[in-house]
N, CA, C and O atoms as a Tripos MOL2 file, in Angstrom:
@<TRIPOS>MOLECULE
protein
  272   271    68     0     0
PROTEIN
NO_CHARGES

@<TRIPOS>ATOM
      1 N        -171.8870  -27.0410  -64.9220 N.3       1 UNK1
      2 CA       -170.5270  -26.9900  -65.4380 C.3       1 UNK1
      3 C        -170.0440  -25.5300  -65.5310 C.2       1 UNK1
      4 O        -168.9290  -25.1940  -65.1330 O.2       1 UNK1
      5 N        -171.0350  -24.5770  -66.1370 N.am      2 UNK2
      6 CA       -170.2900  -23.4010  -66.2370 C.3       2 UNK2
      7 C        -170.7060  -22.7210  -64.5380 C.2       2 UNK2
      8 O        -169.8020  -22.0040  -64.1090 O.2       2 UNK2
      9 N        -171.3460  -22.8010  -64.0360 N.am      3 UNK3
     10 CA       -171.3820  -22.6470  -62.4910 C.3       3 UNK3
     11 C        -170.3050  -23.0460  -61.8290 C.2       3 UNK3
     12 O        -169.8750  -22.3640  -60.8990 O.2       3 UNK3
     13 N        -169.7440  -24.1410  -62.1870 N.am      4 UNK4
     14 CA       -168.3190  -24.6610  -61.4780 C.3       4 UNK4
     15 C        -167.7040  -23.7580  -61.6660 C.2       4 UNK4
     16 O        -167.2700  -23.1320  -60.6980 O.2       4 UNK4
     17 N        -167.3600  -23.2380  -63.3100 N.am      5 UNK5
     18 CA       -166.1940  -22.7100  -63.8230 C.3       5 UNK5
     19 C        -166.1340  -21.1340  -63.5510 C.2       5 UNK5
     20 O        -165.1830  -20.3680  -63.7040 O.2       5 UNK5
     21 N        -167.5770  -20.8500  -63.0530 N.am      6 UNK6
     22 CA       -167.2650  -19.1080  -62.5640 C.3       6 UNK6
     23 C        -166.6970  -19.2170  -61.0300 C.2       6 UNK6
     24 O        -165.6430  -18.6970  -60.6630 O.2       6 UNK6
     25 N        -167.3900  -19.8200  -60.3740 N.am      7 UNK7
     26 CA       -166.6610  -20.4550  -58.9980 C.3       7 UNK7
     27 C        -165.2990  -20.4370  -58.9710 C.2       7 UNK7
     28 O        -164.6500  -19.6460  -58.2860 O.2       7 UNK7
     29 N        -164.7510  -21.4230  -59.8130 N.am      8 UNK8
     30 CA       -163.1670  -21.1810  -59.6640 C.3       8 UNK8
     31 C        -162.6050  -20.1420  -60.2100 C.2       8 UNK8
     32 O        -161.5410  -19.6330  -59.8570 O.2       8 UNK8
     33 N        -163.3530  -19.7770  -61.1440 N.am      9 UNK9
     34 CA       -162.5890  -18.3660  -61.6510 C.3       9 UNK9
     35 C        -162.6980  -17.0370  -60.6430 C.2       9 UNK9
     36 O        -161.9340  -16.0740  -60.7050 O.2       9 UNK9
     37 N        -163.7650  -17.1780  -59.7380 N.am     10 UNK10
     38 CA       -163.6570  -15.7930  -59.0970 C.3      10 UNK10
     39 C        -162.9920  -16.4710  -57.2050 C.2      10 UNK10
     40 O        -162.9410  -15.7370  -56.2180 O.2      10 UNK10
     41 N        -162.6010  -17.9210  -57.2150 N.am     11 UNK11
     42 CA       -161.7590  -18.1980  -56.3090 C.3      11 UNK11
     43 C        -160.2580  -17.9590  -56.3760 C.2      11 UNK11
     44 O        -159.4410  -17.7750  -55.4730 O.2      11 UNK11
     45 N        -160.0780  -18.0330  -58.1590 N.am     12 UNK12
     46 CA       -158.7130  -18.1870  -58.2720 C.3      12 UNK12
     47 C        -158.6860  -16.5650  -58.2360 C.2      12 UNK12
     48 O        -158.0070  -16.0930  -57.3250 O.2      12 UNK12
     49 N        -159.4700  -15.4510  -59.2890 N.am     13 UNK13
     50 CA       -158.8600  -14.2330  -58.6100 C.3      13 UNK13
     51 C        -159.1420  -13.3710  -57.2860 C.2      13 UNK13
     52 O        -158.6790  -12.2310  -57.2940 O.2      13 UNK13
     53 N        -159.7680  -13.7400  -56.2830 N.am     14 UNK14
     54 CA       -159.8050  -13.7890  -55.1300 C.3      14 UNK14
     55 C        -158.3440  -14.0960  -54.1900 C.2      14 UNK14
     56 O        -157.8530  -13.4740  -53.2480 O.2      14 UNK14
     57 N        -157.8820  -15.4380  -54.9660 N.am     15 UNK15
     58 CA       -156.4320  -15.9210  -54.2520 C.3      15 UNK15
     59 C        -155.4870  -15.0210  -55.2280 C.2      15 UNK15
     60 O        -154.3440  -15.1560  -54.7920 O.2      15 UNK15
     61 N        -155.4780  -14.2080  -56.3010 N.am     16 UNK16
     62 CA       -154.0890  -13.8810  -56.8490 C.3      16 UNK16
     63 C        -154.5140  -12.6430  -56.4200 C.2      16 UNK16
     64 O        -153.4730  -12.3000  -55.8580 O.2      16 UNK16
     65 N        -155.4360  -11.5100  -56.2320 N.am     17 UNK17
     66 CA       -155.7230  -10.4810  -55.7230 C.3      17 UNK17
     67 C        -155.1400  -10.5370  -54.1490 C.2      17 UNK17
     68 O        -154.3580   -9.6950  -53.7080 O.2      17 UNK17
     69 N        -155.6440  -11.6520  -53.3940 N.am     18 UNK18
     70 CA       -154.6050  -11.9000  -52.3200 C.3      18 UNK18
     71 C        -153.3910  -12.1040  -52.0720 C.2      18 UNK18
     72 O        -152.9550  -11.7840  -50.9660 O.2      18 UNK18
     73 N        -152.7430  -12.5530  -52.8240 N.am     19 UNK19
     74 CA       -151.3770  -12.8800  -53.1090 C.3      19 UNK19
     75 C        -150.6810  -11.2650  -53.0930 C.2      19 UNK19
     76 O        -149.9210  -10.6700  -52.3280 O.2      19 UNK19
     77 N        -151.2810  -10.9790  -54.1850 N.am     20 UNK20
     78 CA       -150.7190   -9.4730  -54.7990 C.3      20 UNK20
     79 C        -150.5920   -8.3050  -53.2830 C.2      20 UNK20
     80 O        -149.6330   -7.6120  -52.9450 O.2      20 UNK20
     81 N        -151.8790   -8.4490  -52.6610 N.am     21 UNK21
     82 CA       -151.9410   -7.6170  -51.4960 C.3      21 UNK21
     83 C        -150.5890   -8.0320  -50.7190 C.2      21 UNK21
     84 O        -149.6650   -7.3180  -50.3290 O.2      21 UNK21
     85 N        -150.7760   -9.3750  -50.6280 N.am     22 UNK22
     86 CA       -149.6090   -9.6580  -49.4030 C.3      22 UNK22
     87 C        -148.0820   -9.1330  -49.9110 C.2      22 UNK22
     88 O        -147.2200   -8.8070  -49.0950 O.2      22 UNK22
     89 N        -147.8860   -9.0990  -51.2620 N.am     23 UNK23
     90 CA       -146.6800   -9.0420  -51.7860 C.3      23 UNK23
     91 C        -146.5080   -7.4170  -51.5910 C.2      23 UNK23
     92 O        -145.6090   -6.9030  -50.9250 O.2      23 UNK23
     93 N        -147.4290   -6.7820  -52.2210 N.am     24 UNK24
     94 CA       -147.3300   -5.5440  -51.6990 C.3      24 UNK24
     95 C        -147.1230   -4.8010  -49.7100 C.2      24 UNK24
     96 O        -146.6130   -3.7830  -49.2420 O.2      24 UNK24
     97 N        -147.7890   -5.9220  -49.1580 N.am     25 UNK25
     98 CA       -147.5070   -5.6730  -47.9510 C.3      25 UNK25
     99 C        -146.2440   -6.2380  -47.3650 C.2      25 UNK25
    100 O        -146.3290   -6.1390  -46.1410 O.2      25 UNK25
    101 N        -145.1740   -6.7560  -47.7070 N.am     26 UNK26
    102 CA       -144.0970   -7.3690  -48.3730 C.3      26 UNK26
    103 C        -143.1390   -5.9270  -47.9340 C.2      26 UNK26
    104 O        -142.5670   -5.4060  -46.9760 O.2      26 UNK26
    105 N        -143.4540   -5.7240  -49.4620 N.am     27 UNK27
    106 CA       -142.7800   -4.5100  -50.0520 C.3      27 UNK27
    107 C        -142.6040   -3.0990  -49.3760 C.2      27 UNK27
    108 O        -141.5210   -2.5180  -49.3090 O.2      27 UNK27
    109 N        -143.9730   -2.5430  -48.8100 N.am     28 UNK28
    110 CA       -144.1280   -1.7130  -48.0700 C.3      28 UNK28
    111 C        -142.8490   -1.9530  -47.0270 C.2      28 UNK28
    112 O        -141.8610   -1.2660  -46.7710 O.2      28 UNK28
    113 N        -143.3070   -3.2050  -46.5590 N.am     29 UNK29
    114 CA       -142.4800   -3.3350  -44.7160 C.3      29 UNK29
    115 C        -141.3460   -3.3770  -44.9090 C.2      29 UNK29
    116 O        -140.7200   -3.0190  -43.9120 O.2      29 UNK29
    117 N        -140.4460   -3.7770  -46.1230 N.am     30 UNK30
    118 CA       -139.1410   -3.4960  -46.4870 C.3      30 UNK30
    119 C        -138.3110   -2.5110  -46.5340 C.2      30 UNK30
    120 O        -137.2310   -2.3070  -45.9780 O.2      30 UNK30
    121 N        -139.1970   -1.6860  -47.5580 N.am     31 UNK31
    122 CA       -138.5010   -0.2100  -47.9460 C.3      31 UNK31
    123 C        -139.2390    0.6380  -46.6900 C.2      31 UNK31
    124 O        -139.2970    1.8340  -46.9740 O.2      31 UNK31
    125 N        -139.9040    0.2750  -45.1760 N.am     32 UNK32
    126 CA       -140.3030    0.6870  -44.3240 C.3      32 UNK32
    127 C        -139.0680    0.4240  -43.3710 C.2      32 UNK32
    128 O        -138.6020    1.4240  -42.8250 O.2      32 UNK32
    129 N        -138.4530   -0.8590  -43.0890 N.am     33 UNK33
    130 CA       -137.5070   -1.0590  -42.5610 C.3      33 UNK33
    131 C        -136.2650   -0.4410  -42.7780 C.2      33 UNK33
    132 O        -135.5480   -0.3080  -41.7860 O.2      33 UNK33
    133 N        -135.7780    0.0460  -44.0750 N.am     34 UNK34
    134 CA       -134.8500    0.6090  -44.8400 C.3      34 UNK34
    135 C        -134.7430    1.7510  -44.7220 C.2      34 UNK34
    136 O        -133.6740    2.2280  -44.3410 O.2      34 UNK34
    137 N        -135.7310    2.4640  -44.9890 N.am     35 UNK35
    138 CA       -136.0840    4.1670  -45.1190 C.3      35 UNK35
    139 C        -136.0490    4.3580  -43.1470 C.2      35 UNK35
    140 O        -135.1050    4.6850  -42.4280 O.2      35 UNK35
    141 N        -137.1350    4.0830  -42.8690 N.am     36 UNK36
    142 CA       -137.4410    4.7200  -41.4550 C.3      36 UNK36
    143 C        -136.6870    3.9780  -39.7390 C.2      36 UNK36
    144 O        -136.6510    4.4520  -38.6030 O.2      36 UNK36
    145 N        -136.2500    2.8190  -40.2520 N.am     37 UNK37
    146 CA       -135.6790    2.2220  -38.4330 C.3      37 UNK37
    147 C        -133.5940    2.7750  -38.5810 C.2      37 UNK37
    148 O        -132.6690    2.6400  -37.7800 O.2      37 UNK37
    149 N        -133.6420    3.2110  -39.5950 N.am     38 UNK38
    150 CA       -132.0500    3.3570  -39.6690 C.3      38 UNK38
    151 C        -131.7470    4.2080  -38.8710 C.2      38 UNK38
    152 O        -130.6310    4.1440  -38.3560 O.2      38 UNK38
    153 N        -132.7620    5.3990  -38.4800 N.am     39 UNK39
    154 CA       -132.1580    6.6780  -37.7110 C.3      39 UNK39
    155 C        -131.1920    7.7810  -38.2200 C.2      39 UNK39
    156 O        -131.1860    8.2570  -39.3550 O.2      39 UNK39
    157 N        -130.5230    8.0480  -37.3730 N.am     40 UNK40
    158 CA       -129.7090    8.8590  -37.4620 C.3      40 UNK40
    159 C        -128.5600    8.7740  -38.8430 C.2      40 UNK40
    160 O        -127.6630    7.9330  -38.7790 O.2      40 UNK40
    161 N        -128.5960    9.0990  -39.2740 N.am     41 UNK41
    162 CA       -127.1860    9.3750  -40.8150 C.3      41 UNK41
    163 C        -126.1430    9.3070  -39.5280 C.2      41 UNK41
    164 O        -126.0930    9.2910  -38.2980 O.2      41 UNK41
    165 N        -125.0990    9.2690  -41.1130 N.am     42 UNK42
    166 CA       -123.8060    9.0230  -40.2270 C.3      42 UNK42
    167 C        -123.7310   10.6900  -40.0370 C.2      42 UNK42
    168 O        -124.0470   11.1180  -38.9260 O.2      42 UNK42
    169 N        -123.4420   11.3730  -40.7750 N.am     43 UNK43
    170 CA       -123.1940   12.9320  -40.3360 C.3      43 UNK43
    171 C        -123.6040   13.1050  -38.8160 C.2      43 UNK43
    172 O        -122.9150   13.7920  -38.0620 O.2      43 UNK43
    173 N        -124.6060   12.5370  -38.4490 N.am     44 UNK44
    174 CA       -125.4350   12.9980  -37.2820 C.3      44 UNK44
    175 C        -124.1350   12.0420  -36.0030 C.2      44 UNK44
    176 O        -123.6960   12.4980  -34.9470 O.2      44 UNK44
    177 N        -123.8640   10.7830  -36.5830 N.am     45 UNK45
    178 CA       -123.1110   10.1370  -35.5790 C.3      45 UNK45
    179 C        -121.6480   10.7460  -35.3920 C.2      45 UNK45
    180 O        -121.0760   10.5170  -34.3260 O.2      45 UNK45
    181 N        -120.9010   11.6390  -36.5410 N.am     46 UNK46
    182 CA       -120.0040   11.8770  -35.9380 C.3      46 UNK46
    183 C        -120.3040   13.0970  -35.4170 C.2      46 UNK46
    184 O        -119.8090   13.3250  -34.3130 O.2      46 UNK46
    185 N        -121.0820   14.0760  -35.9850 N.am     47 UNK47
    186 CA       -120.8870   15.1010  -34.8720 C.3      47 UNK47
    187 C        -121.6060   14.9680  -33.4860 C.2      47 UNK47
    188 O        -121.7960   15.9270  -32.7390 O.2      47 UNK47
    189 N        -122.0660   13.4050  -33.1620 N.am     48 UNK48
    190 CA       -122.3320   13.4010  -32.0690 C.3      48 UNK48
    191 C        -121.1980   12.9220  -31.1320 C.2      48 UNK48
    192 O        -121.0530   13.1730  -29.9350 O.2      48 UNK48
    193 N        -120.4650   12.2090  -31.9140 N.am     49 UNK49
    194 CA       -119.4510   11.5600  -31.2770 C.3      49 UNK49
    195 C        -118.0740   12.9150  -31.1650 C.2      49 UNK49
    196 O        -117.2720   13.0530  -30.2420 O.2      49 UNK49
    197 N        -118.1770   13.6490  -32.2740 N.am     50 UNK50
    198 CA       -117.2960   14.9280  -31.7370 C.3      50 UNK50
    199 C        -117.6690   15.6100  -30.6510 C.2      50 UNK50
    200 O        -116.7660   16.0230  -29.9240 O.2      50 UNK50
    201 N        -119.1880   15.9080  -30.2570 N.am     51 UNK51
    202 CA       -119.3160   16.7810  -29.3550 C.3      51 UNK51
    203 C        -119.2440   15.6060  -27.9770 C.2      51 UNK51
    204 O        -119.1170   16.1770  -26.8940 O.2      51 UNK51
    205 N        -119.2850   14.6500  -27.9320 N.am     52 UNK52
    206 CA       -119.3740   13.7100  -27.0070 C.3      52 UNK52
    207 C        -117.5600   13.9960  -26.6770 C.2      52 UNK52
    208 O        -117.1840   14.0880  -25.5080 O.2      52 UNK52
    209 N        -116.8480   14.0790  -27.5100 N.am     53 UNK53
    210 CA       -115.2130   14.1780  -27.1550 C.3      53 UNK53
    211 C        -115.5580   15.5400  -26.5750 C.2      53 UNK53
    212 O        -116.0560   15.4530  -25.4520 O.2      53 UNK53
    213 N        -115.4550   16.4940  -26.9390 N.am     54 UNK54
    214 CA       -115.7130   18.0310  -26.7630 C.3      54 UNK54
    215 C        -116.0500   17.7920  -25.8360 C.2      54 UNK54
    216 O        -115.2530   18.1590  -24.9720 O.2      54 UNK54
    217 N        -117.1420   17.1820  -25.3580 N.am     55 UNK55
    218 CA       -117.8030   17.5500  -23.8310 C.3      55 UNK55
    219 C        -116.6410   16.8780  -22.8280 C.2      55 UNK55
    220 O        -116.2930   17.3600  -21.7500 O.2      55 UNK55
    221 N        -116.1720   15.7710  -23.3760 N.am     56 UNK56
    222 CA       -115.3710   14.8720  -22.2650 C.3      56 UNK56
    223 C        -114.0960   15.7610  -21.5870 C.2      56 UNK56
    224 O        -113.9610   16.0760  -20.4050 O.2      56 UNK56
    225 N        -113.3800   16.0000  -22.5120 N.am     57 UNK57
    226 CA       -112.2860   16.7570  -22.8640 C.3      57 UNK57
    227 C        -112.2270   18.5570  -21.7010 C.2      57 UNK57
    228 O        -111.2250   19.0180  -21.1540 O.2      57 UNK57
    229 N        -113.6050   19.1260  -21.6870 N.am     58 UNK58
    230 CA       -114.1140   20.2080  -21.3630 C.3      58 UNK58
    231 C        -113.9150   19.7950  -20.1180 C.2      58 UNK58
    232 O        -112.9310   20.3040  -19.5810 O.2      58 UNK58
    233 N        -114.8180   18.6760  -19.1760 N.am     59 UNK59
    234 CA       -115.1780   18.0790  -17.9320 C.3      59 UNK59
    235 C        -113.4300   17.6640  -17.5710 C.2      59 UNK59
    236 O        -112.8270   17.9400  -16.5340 O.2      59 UNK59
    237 N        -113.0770   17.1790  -18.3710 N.am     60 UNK60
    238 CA       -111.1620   16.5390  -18.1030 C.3      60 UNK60
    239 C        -110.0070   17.8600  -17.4840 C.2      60 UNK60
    240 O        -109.1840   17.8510  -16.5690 O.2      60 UNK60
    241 N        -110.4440   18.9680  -18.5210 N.am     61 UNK61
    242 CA       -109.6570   20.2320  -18.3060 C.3      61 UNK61
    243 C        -110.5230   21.4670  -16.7500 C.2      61 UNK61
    244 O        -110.1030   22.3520  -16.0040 O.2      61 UNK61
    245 N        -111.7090   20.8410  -16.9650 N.am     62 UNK62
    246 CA       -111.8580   21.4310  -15.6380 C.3      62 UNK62
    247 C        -111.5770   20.8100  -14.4620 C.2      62 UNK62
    248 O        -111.2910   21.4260  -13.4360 O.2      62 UNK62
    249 N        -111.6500   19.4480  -14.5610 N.am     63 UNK63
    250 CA       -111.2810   18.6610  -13.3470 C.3      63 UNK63
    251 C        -110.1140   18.5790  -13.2990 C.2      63 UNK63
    252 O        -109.8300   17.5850  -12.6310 O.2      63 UNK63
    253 N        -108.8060   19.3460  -13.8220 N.am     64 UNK64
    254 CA       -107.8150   19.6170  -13.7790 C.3      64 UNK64
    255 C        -107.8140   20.8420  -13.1610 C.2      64 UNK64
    256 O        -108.0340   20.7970  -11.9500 O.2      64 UNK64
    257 N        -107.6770   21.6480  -13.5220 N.am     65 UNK65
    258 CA       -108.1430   23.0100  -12.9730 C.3      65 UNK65
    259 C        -108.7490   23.1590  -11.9040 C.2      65 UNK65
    260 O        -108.2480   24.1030  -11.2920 O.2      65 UNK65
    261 N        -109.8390   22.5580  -11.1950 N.am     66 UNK66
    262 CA       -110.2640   22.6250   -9.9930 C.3      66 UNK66
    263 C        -109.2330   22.0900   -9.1790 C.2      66 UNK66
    264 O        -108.8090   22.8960   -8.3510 O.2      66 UNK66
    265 N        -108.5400   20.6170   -9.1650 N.am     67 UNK67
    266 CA       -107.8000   20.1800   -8.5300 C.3      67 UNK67
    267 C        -106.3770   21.4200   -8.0370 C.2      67 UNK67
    268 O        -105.8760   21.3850   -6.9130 O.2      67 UNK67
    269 N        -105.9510   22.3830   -9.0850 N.am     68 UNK68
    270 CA       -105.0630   23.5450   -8.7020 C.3      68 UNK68
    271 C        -105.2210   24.2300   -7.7830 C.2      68 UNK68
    272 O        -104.4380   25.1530   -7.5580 O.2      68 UNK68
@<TRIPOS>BOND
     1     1     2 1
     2     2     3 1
     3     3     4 2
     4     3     5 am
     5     5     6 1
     6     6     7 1
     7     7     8 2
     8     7     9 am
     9     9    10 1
    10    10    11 1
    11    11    12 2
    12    11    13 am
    13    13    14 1
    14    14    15 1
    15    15    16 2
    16    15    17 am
    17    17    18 1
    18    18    19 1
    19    19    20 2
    20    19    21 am
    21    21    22 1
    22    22    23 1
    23    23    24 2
    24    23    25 am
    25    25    26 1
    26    26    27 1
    27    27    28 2
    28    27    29 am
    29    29    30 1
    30    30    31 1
    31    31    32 2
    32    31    33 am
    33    33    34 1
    34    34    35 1
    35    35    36 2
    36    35    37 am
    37    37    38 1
    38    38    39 1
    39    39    40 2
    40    39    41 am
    41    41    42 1
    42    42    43 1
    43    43    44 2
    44    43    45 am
    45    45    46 1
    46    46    47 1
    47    47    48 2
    48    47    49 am
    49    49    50 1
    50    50    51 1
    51    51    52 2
    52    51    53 am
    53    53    54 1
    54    54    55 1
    55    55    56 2
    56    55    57 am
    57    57    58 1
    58    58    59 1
    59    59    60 2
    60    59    61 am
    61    61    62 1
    62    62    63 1
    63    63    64 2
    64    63    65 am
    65    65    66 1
    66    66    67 1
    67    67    68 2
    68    67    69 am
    69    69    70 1
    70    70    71 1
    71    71    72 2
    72    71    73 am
    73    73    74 1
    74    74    75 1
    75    75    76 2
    76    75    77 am
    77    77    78 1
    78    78    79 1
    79    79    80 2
    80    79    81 am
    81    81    82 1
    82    82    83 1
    83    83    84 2
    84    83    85 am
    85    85    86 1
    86    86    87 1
    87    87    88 2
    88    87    89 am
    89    89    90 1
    90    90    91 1
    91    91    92 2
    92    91    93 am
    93    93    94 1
    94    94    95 1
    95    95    96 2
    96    95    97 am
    97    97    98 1
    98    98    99 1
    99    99   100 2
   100    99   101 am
   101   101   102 1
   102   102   103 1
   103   103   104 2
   104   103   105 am
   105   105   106 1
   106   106   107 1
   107   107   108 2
   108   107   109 am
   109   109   110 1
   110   110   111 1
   111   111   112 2
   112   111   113 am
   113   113   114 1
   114   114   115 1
   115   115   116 2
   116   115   117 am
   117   117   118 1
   118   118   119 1
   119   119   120 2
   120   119   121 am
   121   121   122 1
   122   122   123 1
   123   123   124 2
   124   123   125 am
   125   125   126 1
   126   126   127 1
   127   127   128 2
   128   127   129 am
   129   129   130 1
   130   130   131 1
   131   131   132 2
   132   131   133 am
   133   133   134 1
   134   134   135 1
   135   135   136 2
   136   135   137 am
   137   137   138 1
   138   138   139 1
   139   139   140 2
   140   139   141 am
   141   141   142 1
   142   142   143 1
   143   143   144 2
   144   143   145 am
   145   145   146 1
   146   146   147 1
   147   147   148 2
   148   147   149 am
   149   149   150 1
   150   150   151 1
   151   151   152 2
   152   151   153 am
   153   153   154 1
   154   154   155 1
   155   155   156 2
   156   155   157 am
   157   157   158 1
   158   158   159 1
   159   159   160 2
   160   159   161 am
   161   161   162 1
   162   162   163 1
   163   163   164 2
   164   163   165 am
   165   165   166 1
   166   166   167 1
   167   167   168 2
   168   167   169 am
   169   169   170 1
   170   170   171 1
   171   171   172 2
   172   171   173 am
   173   173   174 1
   174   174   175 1
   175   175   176 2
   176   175   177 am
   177   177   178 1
   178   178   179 1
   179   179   180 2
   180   179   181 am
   181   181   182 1
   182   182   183 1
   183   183   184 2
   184   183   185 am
   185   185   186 1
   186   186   187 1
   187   187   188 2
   188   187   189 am
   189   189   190 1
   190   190   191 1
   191   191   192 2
   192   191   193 am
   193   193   194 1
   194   194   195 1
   195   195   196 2
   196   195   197 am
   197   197   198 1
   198   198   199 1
   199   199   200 2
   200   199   201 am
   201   201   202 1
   202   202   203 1
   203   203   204 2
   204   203   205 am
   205   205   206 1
   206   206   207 1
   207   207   208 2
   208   207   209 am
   209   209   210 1
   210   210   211 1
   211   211   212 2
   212   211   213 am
   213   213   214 1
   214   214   215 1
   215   215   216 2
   216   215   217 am
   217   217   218 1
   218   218   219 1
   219   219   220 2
   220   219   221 am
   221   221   222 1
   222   222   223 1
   223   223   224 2
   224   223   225 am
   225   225   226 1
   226   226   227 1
   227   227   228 2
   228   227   229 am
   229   229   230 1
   230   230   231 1
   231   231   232 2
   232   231   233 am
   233   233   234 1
   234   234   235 1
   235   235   236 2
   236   235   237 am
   237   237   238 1
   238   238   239 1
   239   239   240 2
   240   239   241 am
   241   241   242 1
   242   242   243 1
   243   243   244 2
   244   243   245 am
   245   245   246 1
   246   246   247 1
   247   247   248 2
   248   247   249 am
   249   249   250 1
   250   250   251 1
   251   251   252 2
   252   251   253 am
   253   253   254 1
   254   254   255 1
   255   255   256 2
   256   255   257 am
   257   257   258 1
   258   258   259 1
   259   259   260 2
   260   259   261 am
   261   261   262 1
   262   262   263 1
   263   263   264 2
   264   263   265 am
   265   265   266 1
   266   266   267 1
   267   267   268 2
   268   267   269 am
   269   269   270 1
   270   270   271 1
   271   271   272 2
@<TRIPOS>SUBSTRUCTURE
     1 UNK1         2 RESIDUE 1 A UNK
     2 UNK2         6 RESIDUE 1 A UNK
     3 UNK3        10 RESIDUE 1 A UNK
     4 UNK4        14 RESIDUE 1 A UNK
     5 UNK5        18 RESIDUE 1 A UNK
     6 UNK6        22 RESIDUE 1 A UNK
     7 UNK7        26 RESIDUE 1 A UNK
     8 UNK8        30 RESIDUE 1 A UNK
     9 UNK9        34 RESIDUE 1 A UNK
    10 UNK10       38 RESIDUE 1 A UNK
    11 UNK11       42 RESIDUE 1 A UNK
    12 UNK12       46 RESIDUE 1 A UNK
    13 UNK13       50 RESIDUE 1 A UNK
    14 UNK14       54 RESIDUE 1 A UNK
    15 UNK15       58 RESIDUE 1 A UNK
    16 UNK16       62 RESIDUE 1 A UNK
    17 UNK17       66 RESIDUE 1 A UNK
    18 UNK18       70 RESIDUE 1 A UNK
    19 UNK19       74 RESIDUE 1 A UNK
    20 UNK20       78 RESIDUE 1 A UNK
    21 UNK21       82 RESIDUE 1 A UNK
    22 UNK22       86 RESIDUE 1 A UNK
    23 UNK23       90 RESIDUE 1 A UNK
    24 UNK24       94 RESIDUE 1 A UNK
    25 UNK25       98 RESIDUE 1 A UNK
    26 UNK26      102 RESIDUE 1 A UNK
    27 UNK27      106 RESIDUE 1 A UNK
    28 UNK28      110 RESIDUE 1 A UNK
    29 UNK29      114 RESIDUE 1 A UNK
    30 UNK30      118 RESIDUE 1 A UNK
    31 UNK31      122 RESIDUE 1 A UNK
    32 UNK32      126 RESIDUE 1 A UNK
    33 UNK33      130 RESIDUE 1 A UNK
    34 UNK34      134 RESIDUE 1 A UNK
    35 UNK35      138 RESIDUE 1 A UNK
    36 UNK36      142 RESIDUE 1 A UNK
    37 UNK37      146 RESIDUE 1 A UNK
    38 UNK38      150 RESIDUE 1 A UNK
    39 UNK39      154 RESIDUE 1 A UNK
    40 UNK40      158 RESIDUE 1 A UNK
    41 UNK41      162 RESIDUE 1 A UNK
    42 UNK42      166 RESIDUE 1 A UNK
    43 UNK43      170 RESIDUE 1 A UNK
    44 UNK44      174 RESIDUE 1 A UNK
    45 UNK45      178 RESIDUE 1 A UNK
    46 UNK46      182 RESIDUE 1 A UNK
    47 UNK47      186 RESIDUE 1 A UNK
    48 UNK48      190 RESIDUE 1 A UNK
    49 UNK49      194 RESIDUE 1 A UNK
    50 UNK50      198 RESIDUE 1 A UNK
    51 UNK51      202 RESIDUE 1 A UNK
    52 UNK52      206 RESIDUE 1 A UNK
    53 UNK53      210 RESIDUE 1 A UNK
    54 UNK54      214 RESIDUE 1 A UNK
    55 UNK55      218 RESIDUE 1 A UNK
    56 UNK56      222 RESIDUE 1 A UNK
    57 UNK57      226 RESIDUE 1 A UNK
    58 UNK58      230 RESIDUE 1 A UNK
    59 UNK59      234 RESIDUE 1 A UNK
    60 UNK60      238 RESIDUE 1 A UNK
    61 UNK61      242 RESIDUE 1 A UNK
    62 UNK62      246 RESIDUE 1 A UNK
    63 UNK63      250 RESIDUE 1 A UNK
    64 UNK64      254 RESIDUE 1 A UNK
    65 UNK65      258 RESIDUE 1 A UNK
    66 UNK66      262 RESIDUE 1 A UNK
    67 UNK67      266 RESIDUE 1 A UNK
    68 UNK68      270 RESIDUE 1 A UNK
């Protein structure tokens, strides 16, 4: 009887020690998804998208200019 009862007791914290891991591995992959796949800030997108005009604009006024 008390052989049963250590059995389940070190099955059941076996399964909530598991539980806990997974929840934590959970958690990790979240604030992993959040923090690190976002990339670039916006700051970074507009001055990419300004220099992306800038460059267009540059290539537009010379291909004007050559055509003279």
């Amino acid at each position: 009887m008390v052989a049963t009862l250590f059995v389940v007791d070190y099955f059941l914290i076996g399964f909530i020690a598991f539980a806990v891991l997974l929840a934590l591995v959970f958690i990790v992959g979240v604030l992993l998804i959040i923090f690190v796949l976002p990339g670039r800030s916006a700051a970074r997108r507009r001055r990419d998208r300004r220099n992306y005009r800038r460059r267009k604009l540059t290539e537009f006024v010379f291909d004007v200019l050559d055509r003279g």
